[in-house]
N, CA, C and O atoms as a GROMACS GRO file, in nm:
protein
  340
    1UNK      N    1  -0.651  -1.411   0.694
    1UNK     CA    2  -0.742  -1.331   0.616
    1UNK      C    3  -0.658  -1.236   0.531
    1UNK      O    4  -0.587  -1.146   0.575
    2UNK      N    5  -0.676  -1.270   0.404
    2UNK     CA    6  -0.578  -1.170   0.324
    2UNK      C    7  -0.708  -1.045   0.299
    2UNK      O    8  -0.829  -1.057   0.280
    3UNK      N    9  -0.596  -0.896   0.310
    3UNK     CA   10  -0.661  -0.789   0.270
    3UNK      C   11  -0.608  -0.690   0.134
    3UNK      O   12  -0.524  -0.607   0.101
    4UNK      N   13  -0.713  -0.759   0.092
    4UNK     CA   14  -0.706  -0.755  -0.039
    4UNK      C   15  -0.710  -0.610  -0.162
    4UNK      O   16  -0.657  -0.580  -0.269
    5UNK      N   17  -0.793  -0.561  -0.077
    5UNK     CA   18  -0.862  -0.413  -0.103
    5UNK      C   19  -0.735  -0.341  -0.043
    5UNK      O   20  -0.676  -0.378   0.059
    6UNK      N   21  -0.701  -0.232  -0.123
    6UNK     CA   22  -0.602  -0.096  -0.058
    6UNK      C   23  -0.696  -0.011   0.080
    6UNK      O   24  -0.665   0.058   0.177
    7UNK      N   25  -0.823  -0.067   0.020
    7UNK     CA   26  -0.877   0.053   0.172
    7UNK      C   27  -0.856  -0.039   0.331
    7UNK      O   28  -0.838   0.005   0.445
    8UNK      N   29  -0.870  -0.208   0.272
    8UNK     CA   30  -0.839  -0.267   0.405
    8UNK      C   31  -0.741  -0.291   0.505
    8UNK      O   32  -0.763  -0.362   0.603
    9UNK      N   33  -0.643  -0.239   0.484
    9UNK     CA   34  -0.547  -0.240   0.580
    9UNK      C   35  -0.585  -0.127   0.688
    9UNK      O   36  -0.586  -0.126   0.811
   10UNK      N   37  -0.612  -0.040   0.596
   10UNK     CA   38  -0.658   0.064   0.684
   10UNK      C   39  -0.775   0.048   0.750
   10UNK      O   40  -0.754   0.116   0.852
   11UNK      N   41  -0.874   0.008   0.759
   11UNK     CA   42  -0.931  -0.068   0.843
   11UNK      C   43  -0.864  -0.173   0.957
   11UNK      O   44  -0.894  -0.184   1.076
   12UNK      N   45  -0.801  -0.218   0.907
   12UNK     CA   46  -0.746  -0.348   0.978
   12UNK      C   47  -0.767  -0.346   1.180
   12UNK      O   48  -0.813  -0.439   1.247
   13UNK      N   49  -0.730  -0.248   1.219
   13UNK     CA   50  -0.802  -0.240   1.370
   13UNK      C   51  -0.904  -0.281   1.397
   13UNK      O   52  -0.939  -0.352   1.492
   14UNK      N   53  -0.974  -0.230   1.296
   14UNK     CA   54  -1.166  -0.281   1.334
   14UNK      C   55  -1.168  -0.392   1.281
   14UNK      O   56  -1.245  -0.469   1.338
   15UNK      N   57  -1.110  -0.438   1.187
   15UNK     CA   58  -1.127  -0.587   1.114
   15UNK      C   59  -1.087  -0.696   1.197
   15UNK      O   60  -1.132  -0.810   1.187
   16UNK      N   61  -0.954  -0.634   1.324
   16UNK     CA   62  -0.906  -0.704   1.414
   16UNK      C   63  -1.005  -0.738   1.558
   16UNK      O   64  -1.003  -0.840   1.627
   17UNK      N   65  -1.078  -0.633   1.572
   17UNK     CA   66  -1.168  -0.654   1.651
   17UNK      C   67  -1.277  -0.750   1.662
   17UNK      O   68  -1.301  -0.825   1.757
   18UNK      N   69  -1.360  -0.734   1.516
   18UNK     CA   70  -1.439  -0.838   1.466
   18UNK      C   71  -1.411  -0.967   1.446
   18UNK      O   72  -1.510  -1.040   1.453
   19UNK      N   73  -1.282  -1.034   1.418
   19UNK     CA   74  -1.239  -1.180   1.372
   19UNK      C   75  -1.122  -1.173   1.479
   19UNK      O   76  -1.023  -1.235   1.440
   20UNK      N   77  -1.109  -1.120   1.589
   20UNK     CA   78  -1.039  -1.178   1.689
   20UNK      C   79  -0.880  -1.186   1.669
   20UNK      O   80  -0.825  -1.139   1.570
   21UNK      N   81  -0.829  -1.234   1.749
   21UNK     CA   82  -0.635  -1.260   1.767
   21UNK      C   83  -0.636  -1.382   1.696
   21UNK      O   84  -0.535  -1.380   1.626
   22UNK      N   85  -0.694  -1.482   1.679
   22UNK     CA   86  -0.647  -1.588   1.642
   22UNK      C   87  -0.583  -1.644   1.509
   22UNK      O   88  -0.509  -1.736   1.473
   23UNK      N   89  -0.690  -1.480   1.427
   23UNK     CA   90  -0.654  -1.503   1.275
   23UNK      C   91  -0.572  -1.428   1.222
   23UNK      O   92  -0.578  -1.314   1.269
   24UNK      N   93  -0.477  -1.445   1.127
   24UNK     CA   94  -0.349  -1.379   1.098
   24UNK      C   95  -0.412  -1.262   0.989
   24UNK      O   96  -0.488  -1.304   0.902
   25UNK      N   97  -0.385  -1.142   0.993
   25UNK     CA   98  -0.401  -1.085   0.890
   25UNK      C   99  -0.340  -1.013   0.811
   25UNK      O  100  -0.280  -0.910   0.841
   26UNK      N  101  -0.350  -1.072   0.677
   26UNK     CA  102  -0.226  -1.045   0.576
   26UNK      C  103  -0.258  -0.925   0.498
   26UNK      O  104  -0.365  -0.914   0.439
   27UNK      N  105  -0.171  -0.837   0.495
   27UNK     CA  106  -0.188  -0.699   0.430
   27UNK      C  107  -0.145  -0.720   0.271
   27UNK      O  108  -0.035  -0.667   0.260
   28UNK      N  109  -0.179  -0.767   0.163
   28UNK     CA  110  -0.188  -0.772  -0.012
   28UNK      C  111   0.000  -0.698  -0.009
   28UNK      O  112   0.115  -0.742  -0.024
   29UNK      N  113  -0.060  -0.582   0.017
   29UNK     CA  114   0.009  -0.454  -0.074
   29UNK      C  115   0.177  -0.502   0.000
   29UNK      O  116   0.288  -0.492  -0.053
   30UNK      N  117   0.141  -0.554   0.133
   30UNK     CA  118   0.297  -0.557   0.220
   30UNK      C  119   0.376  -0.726   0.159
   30UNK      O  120   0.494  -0.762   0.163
   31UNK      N  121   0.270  -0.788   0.115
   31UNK     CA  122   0.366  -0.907   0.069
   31UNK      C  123   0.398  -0.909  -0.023
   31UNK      O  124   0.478  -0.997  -0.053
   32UNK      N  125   0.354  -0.812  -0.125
   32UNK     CA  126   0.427  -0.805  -0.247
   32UNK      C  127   0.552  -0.718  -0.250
   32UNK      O  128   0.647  -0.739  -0.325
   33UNK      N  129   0.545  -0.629  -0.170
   33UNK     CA  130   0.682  -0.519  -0.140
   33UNK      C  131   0.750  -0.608  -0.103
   33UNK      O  132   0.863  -0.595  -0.150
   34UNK      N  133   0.734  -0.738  -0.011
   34UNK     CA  134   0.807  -0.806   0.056
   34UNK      C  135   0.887  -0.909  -0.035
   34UNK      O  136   1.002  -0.949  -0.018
   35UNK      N  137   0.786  -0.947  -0.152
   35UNK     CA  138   0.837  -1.048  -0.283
   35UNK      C  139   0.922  -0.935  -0.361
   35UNK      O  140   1.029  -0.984  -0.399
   36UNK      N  141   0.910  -0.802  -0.397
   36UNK     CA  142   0.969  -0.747  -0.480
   36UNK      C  143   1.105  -0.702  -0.394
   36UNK      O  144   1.213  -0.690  -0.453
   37UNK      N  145   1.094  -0.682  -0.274
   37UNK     CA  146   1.253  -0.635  -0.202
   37UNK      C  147   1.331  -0.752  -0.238
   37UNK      O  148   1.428  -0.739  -0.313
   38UNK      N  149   1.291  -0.891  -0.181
   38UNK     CA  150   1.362  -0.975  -0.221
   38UNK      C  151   1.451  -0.996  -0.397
   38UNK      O  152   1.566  -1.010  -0.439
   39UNK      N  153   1.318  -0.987  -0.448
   39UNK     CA  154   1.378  -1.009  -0.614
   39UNK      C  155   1.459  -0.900  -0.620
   39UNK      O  156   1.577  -0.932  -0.635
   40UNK      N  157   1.436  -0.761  -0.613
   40UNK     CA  158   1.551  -0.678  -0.576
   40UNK      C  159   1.699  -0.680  -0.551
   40UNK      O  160   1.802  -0.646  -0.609
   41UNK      N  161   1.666  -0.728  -0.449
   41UNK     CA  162   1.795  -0.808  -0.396
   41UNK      C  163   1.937  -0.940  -0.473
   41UNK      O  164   2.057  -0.961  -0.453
   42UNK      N  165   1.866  -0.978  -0.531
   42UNK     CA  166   1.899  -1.108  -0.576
   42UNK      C  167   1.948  -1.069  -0.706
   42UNK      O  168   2.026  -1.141  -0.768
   43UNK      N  169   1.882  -0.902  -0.771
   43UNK     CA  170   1.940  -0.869  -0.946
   43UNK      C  171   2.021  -0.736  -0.865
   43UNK      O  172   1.977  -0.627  -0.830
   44UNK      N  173   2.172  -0.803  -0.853
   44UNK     CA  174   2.254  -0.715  -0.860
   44UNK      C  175   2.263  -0.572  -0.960
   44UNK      O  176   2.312  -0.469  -0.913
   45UNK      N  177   2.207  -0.575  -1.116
   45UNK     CA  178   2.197  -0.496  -1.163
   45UNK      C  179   2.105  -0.360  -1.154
   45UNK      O  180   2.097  -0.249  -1.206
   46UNK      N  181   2.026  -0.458  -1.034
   46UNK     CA  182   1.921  -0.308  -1.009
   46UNK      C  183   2.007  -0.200  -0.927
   46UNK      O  184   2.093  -0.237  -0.848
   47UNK      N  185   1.983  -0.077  -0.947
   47UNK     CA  186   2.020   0.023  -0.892
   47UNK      C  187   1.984   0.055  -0.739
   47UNK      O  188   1.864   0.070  -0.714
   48UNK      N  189   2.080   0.068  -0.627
   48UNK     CA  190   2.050   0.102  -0.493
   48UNK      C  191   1.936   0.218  -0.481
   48UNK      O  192   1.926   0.300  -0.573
   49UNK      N  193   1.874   0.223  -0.399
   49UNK     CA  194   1.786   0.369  -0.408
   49UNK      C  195   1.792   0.387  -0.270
   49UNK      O  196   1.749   0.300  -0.195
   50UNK      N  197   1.842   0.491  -0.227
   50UNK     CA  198   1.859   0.526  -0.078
   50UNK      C  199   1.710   0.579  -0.037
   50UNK      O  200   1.650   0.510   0.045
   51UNK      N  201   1.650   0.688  -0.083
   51UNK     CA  202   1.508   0.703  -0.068
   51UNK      C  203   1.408   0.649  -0.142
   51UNK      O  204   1.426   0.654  -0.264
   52UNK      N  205   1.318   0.603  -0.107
   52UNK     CA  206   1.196   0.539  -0.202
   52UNK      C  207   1.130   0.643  -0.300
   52UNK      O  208   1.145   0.764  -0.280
   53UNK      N  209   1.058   0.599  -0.403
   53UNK     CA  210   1.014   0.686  -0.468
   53UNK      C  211   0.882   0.645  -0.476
   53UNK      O  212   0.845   0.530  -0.499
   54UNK      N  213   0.815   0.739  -0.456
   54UNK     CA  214   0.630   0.730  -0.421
   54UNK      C  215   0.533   0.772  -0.518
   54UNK      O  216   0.512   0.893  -0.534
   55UNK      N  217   0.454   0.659  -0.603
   55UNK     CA  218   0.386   0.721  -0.674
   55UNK      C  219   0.217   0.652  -0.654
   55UNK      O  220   0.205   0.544  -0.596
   56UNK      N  221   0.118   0.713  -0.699
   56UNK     CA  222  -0.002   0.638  -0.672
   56UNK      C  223  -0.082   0.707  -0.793
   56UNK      O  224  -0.099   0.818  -0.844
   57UNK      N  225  -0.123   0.562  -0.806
   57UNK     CA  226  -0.187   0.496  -0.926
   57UNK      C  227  -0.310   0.453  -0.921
   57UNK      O  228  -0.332   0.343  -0.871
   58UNK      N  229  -0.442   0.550  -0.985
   58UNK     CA  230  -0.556   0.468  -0.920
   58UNK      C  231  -0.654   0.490  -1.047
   58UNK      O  232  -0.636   0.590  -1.116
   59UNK      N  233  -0.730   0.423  -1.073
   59UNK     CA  234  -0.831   0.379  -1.179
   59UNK      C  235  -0.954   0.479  -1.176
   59UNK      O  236  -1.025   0.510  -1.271
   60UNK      N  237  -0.964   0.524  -1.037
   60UNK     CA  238  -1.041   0.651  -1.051
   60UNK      C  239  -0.979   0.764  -0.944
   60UNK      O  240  -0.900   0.752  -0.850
   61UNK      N  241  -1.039   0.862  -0.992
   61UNK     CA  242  -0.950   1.013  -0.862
   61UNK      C  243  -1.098   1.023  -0.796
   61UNK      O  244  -1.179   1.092  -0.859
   62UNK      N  245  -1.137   0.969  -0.690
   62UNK     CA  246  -1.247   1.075  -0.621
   62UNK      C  247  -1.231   1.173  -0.581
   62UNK      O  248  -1.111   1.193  -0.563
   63UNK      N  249  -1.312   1.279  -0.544
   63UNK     CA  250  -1.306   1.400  -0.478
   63UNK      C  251  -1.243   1.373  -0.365
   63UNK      O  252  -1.270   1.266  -0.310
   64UNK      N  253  -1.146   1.463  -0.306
   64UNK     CA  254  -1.054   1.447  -0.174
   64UNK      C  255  -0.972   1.360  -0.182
   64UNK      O  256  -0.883   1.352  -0.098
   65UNK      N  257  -0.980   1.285  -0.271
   65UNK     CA  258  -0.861   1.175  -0.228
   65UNK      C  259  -0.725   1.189  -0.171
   65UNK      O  260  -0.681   1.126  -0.075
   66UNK      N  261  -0.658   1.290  -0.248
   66UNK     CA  262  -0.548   1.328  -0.179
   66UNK      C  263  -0.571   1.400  -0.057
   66UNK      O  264  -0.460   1.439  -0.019
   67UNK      N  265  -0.665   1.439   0.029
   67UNK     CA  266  -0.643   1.523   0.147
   67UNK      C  267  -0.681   1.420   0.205
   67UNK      O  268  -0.671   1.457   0.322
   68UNK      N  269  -0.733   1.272   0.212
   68UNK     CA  270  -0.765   1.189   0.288
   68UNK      C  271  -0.629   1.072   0.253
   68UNK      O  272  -0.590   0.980   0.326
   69UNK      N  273  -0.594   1.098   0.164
   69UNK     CA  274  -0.483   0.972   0.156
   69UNK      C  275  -0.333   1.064   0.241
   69UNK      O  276  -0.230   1.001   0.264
   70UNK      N  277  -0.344   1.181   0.269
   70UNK     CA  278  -0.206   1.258   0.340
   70UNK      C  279  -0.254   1.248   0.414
   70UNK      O  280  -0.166   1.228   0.499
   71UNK      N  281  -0.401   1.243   0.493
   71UNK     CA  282  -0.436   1.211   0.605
   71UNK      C  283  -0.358   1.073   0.702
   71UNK      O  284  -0.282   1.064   0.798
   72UNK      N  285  -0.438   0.971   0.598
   72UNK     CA  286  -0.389   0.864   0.655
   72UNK      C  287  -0.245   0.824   0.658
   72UNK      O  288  -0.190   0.781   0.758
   73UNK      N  289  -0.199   0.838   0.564
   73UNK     CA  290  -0.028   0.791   0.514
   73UNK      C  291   0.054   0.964   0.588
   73UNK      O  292   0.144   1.024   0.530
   74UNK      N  293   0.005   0.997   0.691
   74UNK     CA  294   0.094   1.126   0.812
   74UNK      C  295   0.185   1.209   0.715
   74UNK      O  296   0.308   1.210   0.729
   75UNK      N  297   0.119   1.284   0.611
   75UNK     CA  298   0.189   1.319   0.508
   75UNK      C  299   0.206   1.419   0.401
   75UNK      O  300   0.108   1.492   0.410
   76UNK      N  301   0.284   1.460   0.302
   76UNK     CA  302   0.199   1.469   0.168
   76UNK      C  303   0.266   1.365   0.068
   76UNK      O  304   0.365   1.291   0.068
   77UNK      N  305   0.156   1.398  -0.023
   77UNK     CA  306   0.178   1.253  -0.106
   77UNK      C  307   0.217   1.340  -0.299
   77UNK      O  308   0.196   1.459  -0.324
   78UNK      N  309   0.248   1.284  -0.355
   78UNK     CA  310   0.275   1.344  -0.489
   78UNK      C  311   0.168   1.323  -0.567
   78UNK      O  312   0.112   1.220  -0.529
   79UNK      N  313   0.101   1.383  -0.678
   79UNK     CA  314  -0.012   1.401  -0.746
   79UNK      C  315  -0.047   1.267  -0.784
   79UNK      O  316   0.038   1.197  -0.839
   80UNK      N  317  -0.187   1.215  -0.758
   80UNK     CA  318  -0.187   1.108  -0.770
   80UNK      C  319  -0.176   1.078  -0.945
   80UNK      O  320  -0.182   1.175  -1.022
   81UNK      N  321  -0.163   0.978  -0.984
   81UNK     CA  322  -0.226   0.934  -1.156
   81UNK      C  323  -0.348   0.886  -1.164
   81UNK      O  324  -0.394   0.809  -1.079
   82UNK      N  325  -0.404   0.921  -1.254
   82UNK     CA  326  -0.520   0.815  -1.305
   82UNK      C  327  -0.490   0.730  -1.414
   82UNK      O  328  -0.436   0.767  -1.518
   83UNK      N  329  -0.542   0.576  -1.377
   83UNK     CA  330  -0.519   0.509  -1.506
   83UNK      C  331  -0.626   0.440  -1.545
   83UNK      O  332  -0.721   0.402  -1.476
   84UNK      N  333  -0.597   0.418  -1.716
   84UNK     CA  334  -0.709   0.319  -1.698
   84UNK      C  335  -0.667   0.178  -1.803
   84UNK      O  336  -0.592   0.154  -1.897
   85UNK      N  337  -0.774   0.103  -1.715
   85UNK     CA  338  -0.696  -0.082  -1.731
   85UNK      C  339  -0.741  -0.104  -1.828
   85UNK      O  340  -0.720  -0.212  -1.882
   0.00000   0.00000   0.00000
């Protein structure tokens, strides 16, 4: 079951509950970090980055977002952006 949505991972406990152990569930956002570390890897010309750099990008700002997204992500987070597509 790929999770597709940014809010579903975070769910994912309860999602695990409902559809059981049997089914694998794939987090979107983690296999692409996982395709981009690689390509990373492979262009020597990219620059090492010892700390990550954190930015968030969202199409709309709801109210709270940031006190619920430092919530979840055990944190603080840097001002989010708004964009639009």
């Amino acid at each position: 079951l790929i999770l597709g949505c940014t809010h579903y991972p975070l769910l994912g406990p309860v999602i695990r509950k409902v559809v059981g152990e049997k089914l694998v569930l794939c987090d979107a956002s983690e296999a692409v970090a996982e395709d981009i570390r690689a390509l990373a890897s492979e262009r020597s010309s990219w620059p090492a980055v010892s700390e990550p750099v954190r930015r968030y990008y969202l199409t709309d700002l709801p109210k709270g977002f940031r006190t619920v997204a430092e919530r979840f992500l055990e944190g603080p987070i840097s001002e989010p952006i708004e964009v639009d597509l």
